[in-house]
PDB file of N, CA, C and O in Angstrom:
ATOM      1  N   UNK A   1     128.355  31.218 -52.982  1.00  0.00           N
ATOM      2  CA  UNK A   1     129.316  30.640 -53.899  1.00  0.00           C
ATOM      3  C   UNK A   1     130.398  29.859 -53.160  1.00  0.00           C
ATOM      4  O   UNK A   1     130.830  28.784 -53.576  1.00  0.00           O
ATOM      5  N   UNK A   2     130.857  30.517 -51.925  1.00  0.00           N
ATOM      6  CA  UNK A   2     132.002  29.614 -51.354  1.00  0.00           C
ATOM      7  C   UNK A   2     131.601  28.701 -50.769  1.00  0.00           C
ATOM      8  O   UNK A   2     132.437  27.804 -50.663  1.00  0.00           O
ATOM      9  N   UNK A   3     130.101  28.396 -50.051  1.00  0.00           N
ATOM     10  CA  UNK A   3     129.829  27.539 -49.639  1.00  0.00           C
ATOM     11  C   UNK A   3     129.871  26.391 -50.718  1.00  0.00           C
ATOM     12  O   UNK A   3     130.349  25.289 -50.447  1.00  0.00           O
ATOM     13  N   UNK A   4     129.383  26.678 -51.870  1.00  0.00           N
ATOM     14  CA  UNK A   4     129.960  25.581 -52.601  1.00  0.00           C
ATOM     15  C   UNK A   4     130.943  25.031 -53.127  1.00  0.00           C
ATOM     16  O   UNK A   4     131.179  23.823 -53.124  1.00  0.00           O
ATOM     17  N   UNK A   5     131.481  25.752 -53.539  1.00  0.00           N
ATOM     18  CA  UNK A   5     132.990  25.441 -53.297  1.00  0.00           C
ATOM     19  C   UNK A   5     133.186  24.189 -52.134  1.00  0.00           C
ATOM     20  O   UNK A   5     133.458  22.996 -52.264  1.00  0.00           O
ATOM     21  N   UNK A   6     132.897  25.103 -50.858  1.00  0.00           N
ATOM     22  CA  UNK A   6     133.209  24.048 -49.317  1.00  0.00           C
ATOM     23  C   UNK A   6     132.527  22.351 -49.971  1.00  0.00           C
ATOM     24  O   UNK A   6     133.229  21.348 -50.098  1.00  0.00           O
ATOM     25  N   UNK A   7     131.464  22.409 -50.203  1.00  0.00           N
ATOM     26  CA  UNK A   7     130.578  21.339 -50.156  1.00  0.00           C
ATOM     27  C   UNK A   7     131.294  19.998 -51.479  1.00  0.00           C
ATOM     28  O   UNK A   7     131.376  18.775 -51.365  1.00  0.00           O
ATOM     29  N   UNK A   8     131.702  20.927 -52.655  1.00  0.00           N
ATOM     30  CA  UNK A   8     132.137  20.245 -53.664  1.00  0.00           C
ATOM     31  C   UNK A   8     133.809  19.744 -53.265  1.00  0.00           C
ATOM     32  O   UNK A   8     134.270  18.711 -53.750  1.00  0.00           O
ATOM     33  N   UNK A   9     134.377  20.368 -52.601  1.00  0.00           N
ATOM     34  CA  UNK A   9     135.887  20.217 -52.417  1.00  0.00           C
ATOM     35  C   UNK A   9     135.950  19.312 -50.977  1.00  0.00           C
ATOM     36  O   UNK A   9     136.982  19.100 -50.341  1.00  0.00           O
ATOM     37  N   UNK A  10     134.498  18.798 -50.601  1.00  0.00           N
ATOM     38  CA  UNK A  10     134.668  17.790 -49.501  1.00  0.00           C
ATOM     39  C   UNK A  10     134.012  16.672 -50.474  1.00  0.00           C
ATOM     40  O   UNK A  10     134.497  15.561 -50.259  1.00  0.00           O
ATOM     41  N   UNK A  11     133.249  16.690 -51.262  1.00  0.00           N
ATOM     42  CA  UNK A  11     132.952  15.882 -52.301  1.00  0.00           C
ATOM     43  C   UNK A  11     134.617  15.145 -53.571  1.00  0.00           C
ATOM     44  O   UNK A  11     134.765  14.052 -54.118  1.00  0.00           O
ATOM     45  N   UNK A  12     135.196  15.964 -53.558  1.00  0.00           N
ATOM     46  CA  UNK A  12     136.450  15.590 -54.443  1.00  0.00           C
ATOM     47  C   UNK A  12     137.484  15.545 -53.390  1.00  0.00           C
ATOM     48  O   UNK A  12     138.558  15.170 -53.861  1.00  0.00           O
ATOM     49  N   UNK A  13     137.529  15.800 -52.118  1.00  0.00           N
ATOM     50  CA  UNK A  13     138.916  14.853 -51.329  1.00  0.00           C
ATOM     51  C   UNK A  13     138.151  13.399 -51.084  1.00  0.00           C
ATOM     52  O   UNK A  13     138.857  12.399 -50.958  1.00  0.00           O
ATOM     53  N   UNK A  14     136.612  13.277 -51.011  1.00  0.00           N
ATOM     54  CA  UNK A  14     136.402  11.769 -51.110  1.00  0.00           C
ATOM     55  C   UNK A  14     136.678  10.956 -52.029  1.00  0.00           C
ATOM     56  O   UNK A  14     137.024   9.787 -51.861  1.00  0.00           O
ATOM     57  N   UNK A  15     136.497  11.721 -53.422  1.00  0.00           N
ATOM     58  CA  UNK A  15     137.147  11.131 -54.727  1.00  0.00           C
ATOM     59  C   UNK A  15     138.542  11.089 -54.660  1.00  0.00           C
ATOM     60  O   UNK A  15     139.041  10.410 -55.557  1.00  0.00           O
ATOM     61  N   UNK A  16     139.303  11.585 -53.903  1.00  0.00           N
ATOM     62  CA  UNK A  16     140.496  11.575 -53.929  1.00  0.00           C
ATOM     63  C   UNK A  16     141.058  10.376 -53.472  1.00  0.00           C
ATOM     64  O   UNK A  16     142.085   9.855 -53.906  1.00  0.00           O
ATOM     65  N   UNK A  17     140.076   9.819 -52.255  1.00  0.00           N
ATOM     66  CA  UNK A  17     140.759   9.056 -51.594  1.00  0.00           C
ATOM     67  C   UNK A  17     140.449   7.671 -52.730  1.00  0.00           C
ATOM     68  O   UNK A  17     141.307   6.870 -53.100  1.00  0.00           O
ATOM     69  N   UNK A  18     139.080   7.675 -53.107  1.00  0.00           N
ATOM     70  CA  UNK A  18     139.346   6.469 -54.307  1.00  0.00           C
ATOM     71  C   UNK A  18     140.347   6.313 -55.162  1.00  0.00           C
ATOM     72  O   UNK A  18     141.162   5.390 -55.155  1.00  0.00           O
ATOM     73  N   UNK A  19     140.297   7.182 -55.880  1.00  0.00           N
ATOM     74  CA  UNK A  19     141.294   7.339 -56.825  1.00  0.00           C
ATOM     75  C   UNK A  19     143.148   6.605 -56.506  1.00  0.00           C
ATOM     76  O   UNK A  19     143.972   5.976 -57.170  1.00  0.00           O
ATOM     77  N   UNK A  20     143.045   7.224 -54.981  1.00  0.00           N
ATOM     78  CA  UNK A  20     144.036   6.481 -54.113  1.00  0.00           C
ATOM     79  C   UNK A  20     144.077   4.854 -54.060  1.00  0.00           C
ATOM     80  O   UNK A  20     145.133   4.222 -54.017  1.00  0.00           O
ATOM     81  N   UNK A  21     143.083   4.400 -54.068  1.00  0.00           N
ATOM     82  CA  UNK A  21     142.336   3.174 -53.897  1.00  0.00           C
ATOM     83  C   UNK A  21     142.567   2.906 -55.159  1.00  0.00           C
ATOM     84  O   UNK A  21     143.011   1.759 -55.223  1.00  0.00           O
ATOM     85  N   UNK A  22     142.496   3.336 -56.081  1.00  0.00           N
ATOM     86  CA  UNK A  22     142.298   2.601 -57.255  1.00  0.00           C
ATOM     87  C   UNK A  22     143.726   2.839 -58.136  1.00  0.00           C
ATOM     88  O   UNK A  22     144.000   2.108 -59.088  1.00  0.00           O
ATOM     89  N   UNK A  23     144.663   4.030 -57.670  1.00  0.00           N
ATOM     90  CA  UNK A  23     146.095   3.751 -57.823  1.00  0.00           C
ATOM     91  C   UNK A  23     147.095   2.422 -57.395  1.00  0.00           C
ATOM     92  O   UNK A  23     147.948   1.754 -57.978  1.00  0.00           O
ATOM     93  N   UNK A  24     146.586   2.435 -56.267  1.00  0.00           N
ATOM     94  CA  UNK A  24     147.133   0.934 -55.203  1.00  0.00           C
ATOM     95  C   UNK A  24     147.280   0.152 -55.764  1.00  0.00           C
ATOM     96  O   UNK A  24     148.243  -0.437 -56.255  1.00  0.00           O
ATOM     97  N   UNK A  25     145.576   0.005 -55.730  1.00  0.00           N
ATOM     98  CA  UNK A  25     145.637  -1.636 -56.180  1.00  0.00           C
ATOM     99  C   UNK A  25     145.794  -1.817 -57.935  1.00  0.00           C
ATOM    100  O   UNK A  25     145.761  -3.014 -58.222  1.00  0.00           O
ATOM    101  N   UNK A  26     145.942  -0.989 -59.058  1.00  0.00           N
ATOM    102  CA  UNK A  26     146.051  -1.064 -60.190  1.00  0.00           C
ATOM    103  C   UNK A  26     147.413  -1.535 -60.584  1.00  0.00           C
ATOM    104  O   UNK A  26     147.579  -1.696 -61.793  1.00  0.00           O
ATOM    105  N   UNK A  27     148.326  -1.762 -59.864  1.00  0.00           N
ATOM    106  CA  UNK A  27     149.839  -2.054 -60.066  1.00  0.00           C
ATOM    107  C   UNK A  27     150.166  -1.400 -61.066  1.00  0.00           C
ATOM    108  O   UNK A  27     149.806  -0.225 -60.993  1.00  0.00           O
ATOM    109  N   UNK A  28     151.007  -1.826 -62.491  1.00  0.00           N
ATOM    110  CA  UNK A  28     152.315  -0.425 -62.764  1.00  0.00           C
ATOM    111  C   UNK A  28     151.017   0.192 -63.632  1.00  0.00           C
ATOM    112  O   UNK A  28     151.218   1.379 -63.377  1.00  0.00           O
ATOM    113  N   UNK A  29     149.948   0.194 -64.395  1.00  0.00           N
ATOM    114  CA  UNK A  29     149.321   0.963 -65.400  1.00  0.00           C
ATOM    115  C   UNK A  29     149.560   2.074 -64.863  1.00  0.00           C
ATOM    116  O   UNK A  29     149.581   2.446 -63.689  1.00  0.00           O
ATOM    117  N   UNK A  30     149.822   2.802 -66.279  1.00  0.00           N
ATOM    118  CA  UNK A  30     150.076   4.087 -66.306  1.00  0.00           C
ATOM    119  C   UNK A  30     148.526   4.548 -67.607  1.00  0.00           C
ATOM    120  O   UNK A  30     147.849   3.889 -68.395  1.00  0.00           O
ATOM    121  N   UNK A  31     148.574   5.866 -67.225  1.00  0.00           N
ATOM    122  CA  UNK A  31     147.648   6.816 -67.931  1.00  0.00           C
ATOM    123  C   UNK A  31     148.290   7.643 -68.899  1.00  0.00           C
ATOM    124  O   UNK A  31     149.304   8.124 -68.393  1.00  0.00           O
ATOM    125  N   UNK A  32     148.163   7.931 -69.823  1.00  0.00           N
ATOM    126  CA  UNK A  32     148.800   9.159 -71.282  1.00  0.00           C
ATOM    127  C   UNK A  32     150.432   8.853 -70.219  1.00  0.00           C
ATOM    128  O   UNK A  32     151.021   9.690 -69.534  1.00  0.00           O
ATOM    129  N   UNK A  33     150.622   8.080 -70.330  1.00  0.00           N
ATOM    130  CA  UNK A  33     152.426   8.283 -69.836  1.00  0.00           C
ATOM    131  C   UNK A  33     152.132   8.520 -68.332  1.00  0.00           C
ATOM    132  O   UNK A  33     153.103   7.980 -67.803  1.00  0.00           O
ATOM    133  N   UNK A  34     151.721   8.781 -67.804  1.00  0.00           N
ATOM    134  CA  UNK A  34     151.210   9.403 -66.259  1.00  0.00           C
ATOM    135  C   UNK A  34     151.491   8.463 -65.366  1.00  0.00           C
ATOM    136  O   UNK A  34     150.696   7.544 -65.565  1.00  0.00           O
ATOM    137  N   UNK A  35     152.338   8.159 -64.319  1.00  0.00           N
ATOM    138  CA  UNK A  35     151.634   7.200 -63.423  1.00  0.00           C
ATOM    139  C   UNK A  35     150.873   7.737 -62.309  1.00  0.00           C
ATOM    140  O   UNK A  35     151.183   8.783 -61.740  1.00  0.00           O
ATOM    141  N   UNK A  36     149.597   6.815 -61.915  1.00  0.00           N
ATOM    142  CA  UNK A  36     148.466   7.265 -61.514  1.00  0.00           C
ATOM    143  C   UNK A  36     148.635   7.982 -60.060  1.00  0.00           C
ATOM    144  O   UNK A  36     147.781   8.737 -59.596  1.00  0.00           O
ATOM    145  N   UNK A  37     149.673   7.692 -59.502  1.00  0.00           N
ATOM    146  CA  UNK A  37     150.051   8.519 -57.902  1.00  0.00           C
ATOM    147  C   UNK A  37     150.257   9.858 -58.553  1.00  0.00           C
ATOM    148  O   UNK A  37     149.609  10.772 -58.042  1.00  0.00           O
ATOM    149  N   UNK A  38     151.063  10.178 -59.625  1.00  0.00           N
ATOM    150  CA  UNK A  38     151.081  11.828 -59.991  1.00  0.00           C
ATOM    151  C   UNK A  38     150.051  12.663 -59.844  1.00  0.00           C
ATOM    152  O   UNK A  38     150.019  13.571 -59.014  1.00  0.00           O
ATOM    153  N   UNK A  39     148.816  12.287 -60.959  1.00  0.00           N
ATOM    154  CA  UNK A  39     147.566  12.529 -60.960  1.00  0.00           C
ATOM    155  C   UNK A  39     146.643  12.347 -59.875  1.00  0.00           C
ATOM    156  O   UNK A  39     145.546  12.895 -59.979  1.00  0.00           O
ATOM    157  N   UNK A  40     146.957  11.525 -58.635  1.00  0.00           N
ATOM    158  CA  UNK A  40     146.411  11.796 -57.160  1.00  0.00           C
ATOM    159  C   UNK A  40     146.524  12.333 -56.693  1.00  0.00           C
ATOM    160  O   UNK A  40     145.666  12.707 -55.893  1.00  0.00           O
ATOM    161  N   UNK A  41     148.055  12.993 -56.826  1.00  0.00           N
ATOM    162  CA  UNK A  41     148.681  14.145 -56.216  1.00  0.00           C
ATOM    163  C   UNK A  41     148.341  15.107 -56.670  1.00  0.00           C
ATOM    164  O   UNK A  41     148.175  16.064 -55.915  1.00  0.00           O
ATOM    165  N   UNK A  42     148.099  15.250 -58.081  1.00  0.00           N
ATOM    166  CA  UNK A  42     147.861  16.581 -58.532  1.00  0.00           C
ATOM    167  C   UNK A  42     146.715  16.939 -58.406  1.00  0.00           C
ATOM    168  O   UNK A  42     146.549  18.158 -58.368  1.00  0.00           O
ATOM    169  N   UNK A  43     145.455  16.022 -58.289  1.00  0.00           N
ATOM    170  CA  UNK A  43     144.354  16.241 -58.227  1.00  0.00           C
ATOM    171  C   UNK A  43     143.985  16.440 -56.499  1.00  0.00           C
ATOM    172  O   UNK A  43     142.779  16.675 -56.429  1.00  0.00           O
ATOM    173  N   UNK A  44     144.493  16.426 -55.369  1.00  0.00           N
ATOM    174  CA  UNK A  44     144.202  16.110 -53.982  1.00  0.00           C
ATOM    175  C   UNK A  44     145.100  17.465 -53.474  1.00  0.00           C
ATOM    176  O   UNK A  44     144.952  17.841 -52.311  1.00  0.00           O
ATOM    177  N   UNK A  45     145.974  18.142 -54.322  1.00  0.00           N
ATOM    178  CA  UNK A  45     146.501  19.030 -53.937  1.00  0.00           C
ATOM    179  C   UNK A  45     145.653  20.492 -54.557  1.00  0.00           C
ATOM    180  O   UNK A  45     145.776  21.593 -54.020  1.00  0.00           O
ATOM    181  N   UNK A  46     144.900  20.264 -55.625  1.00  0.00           N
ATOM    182  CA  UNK A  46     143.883  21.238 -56.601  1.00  0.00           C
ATOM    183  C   UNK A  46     142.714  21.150 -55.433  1.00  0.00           C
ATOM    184  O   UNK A  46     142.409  22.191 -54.852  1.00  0.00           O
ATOM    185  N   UNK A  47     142.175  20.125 -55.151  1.00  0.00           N
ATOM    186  CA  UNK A  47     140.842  20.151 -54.056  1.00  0.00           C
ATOM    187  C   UNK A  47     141.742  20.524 -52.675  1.00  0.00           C
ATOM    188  O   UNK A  47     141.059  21.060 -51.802  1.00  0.00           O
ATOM    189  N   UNK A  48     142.972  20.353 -52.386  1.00  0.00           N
ATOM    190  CA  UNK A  48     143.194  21.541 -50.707  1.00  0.00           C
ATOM    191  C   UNK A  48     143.315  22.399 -51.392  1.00  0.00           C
ATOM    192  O   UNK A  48     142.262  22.501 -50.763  1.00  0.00           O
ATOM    193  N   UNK A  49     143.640  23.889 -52.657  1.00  0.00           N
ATOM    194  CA  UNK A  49     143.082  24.880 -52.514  1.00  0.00           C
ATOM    195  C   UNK A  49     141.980  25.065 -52.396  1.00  0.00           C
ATOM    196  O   UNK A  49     141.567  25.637 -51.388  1.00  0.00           O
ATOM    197  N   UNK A  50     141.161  24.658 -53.352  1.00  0.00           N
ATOM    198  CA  UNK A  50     139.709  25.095 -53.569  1.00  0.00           C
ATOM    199  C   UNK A  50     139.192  24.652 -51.813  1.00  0.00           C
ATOM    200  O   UNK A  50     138.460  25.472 -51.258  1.00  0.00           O
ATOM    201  N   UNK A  51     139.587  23.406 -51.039  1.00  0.00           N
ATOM    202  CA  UNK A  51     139.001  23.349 -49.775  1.00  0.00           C
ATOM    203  C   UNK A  51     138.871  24.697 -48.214  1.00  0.00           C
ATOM    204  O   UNK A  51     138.281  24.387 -47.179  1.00  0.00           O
ATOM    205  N   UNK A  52     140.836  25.665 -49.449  1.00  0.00           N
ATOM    206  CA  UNK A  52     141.075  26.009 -48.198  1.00  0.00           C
ATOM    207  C   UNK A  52     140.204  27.599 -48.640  1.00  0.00           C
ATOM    208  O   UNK A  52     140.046  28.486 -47.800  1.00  0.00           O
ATOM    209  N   UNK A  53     139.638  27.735 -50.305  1.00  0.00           N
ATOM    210  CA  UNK A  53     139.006  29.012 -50.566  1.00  0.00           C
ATOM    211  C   UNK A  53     137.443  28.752 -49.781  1.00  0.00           C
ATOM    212  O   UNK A  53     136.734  29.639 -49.306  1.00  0.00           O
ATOM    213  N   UNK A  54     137.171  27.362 -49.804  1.00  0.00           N
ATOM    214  CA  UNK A  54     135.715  27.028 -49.093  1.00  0.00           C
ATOM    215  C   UNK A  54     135.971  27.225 -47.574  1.00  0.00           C
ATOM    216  O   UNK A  54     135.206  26.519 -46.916  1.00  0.00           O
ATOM    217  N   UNK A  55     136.663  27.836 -46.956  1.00  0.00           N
ATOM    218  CA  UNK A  55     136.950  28.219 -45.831  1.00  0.00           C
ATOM    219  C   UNK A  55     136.033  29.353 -45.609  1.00  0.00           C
ATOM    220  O   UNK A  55     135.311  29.473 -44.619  1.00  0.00           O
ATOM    221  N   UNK A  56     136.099  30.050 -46.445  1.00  0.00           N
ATOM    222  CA  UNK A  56     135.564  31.209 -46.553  1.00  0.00           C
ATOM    223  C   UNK A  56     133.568  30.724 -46.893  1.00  0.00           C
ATOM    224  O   UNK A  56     133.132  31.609 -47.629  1.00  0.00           O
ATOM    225  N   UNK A  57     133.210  30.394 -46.792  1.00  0.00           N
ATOM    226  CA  UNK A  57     131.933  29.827 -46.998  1.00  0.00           C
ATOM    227  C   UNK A  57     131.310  29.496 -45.744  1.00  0.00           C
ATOM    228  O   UNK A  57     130.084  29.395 -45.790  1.00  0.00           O
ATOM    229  N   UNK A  58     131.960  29.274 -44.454  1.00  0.00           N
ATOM    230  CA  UNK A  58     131.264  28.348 -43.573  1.00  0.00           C
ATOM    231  C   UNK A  58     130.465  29.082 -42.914  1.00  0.00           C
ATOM    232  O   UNK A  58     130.784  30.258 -42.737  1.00  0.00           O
ATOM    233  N   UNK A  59     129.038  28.502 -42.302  1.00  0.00           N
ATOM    234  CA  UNK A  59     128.487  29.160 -41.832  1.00  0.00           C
ATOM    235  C   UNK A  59     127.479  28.666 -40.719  1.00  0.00           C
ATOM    236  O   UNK A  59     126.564  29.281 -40.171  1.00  0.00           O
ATOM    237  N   UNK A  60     127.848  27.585 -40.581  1.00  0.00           N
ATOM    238  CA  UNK A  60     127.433  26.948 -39.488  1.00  0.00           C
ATOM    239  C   UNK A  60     128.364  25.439 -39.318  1.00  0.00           C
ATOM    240  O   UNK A  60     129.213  25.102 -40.142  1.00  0.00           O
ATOM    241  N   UNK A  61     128.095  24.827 -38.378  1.00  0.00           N
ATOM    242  CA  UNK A  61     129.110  23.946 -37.841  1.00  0.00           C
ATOM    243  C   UNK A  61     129.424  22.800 -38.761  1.00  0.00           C
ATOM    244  O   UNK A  61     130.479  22.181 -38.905  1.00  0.00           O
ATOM    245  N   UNK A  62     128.053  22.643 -39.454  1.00  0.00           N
ATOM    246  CA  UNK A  62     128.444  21.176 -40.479  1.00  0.00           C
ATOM    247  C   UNK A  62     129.288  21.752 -41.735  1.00  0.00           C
ATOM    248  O   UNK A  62     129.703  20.901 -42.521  1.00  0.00           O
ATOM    249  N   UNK A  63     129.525  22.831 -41.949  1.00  0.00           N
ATOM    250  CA  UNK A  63     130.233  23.559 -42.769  1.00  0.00           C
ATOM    251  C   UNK A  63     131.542  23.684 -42.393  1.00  0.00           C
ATOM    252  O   UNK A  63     132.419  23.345 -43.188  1.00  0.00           O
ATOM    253  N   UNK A  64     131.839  24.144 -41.238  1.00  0.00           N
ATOM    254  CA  UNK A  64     133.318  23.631 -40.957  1.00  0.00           C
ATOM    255  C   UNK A  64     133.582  22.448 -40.316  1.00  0.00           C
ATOM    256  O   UNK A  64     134.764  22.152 -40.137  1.00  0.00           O
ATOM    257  N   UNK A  65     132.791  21.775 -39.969  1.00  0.00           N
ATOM    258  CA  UNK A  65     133.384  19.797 -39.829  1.00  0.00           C
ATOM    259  C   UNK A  65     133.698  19.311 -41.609  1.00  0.00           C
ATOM    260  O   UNK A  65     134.630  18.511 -41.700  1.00  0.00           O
ATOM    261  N   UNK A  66     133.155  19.633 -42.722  1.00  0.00           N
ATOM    262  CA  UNK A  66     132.630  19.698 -43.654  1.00  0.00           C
ATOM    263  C   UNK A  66     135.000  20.188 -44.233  1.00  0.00           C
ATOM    264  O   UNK A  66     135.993  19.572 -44.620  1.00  0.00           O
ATOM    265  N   UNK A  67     134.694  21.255 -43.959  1.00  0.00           N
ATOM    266  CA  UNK A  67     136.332  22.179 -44.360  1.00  0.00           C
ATOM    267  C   UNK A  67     137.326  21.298 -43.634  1.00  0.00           C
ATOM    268  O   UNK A  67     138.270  20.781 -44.232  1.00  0.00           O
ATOM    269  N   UNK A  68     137.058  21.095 -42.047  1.00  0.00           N
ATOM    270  CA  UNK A  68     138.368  20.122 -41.173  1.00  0.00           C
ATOM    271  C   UNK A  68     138.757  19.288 -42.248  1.00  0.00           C
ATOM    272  O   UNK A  68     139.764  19.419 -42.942  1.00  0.00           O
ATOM    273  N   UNK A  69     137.469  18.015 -42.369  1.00  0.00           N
ATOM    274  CA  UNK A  69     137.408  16.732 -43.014  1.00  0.00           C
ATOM    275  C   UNK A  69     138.445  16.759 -43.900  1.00  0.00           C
ATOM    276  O   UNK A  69     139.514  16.149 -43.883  1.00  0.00           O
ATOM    277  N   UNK A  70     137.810  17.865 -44.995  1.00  0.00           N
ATOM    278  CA  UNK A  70     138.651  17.831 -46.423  1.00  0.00           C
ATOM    279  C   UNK A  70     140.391  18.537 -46.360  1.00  0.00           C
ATOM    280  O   UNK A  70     141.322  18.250 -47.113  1.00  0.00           O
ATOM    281  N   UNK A  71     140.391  19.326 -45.425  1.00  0.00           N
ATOM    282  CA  UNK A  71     141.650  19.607 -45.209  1.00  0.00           C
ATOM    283  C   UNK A  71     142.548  18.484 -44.077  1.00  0.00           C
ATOM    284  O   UNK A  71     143.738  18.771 -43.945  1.00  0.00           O
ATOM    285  N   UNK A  72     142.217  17.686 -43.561  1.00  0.00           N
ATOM    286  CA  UNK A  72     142.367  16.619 -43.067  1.00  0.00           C
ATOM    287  C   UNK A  72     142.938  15.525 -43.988  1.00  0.00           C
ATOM    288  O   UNK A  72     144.055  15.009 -43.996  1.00  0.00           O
ATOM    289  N   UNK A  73     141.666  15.282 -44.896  1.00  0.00           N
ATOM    290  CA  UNK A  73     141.790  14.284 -45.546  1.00  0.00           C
ATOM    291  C   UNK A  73     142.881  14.646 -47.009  1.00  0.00           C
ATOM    292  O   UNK A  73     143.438  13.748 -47.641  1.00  0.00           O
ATOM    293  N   UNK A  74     143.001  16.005 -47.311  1.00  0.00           N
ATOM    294  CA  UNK A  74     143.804  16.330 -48.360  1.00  0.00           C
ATOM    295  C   UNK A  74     145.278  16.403 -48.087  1.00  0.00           C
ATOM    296  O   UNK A  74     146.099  16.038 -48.929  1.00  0.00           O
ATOM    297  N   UNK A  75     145.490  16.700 -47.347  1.00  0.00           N
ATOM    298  CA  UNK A  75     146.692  17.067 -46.416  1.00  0.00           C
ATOM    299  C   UNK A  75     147.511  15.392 -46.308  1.00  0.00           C
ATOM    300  O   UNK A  75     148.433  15.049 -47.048  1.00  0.00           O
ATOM    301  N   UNK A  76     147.038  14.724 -45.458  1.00  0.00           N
ATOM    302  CA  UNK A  76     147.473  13.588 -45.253  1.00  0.00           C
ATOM    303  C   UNK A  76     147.581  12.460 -46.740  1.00  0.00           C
ATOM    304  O   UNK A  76     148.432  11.790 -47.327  1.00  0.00           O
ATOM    305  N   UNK A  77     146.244  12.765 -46.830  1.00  0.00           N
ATOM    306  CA  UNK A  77     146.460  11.938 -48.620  1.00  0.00           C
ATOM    307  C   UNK A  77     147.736  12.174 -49.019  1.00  0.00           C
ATOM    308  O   UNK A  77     148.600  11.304 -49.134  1.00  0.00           O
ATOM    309  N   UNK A  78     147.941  13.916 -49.339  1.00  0.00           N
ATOM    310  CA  UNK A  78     148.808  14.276 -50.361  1.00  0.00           C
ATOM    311  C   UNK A  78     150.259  14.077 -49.699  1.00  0.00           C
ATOM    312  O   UNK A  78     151.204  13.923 -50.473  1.00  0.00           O
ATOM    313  N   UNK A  79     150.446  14.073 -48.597  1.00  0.00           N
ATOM    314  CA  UNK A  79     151.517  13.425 -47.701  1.00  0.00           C
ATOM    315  C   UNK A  79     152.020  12.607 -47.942  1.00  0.00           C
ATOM    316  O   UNK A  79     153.162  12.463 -48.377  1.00  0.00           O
ATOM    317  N   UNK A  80     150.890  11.587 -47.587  1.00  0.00           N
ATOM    318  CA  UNK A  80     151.312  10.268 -47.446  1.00  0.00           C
ATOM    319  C   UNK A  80     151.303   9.375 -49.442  1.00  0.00           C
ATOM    320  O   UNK A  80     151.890   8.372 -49.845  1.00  0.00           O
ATOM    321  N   UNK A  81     150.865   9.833 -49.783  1.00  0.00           N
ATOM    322  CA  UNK A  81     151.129   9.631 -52.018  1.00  0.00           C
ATOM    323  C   UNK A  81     152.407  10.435 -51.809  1.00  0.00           C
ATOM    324  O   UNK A  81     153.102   9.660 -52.466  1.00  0.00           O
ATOM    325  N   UNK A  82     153.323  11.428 -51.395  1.00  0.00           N
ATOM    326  CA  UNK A  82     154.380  12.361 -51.995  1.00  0.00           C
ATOM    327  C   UNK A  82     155.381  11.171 -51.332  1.00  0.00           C
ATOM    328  O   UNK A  82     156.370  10.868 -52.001  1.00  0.00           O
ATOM    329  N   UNK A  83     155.152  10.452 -49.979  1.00  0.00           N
ATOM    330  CA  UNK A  83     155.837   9.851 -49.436  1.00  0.00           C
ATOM    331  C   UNK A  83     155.858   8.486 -50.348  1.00  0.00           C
ATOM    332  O   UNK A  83     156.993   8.104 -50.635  1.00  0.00           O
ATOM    333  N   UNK A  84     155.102   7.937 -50.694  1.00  0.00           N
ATOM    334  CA  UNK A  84     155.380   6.877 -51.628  1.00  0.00           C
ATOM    335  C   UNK A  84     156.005   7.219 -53.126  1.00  0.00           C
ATOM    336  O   UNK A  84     156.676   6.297 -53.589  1.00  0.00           O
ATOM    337  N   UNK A  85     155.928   7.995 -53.669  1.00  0.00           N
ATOM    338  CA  UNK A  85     156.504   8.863 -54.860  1.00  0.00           C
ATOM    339  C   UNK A  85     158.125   8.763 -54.354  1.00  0.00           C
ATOM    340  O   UNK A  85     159.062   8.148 -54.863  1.00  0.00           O
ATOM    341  N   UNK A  86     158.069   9.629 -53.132  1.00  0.00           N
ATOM    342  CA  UNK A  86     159.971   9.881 -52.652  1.00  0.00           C
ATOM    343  C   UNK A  86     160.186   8.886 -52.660  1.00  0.00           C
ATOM    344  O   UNK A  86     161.146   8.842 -53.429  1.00  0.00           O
ATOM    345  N   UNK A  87     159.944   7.644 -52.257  1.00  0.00           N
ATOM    346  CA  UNK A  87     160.528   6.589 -51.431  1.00  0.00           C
ATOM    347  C   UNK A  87     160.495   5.781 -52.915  1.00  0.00           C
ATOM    348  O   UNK A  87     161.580   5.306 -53.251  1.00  0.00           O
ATOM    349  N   UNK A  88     159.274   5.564 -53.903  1.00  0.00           N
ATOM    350  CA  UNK A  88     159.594   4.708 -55.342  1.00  0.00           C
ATOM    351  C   UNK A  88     160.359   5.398 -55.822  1.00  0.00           C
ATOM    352  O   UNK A  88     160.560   4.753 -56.851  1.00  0.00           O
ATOM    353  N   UNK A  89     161.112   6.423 -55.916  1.00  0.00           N
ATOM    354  CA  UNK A  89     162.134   6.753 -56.846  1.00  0.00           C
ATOM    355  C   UNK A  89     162.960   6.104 -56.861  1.00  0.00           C
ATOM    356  O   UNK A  89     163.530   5.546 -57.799  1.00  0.00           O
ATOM    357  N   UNK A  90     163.240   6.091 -55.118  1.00  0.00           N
ATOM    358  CA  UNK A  90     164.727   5.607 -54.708  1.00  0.00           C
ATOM    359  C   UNK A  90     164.743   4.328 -55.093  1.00  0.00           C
ATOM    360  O   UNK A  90     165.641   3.882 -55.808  1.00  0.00           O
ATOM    361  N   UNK A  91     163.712   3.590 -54.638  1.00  0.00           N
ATOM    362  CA  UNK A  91     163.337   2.151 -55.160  1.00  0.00           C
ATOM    363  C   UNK A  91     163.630   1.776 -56.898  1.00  0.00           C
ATOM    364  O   UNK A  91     164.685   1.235 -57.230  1.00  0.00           O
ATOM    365  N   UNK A  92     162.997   1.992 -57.499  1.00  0.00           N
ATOM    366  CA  UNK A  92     162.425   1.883 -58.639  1.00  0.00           C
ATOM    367  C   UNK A  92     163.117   2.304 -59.939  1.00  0.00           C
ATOM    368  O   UNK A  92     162.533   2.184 -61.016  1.00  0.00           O
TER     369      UNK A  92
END
């Protein structure tokens, strides 16, 4: 079970990073009132738990290159979106 978890939560920080991609470049549209960096955030911060419960799953090496990746890639995502969030407030 946790291995899947691992496998699906390296599958949705890749979606994450689109989604990123597709916040960017969408300029101001917003979603149900939402603007779309919220919902990157909220969604990239939901896949580092579930990445960090797929911790518990690994069981050979492509399984934890597999956990790095997504905690890598979730981490910094959600960083670097909180850092554009802080910084458009002040802006905006």
């Amino acid at each position: 079970m946790k291995e899947n978890i691992n496998i699906w939560s390296f599958i949705c920080s890749i979606i994450c990073v689109f989604l990123f991609y597709t916040a960017s470049t969408s300029g101001s549209i917003t979603v149900i009132g939402i603007h779309p960096f919220y919902l990157t955030l909220s969604f990239t911060l939901i896949t580092f738990v579930f990445g960090v419960i797929g911790f518990g799953g690994i069981q050979d090496w492509k399984g934890m290159t597999r956990s790095i990746a997504t905690m890598m890639l979730t981490l910094g995502l959600s960083a670097y979106v909180t850092f554009i969030l802080f910084v458009g407030s002040f802006l905006g």
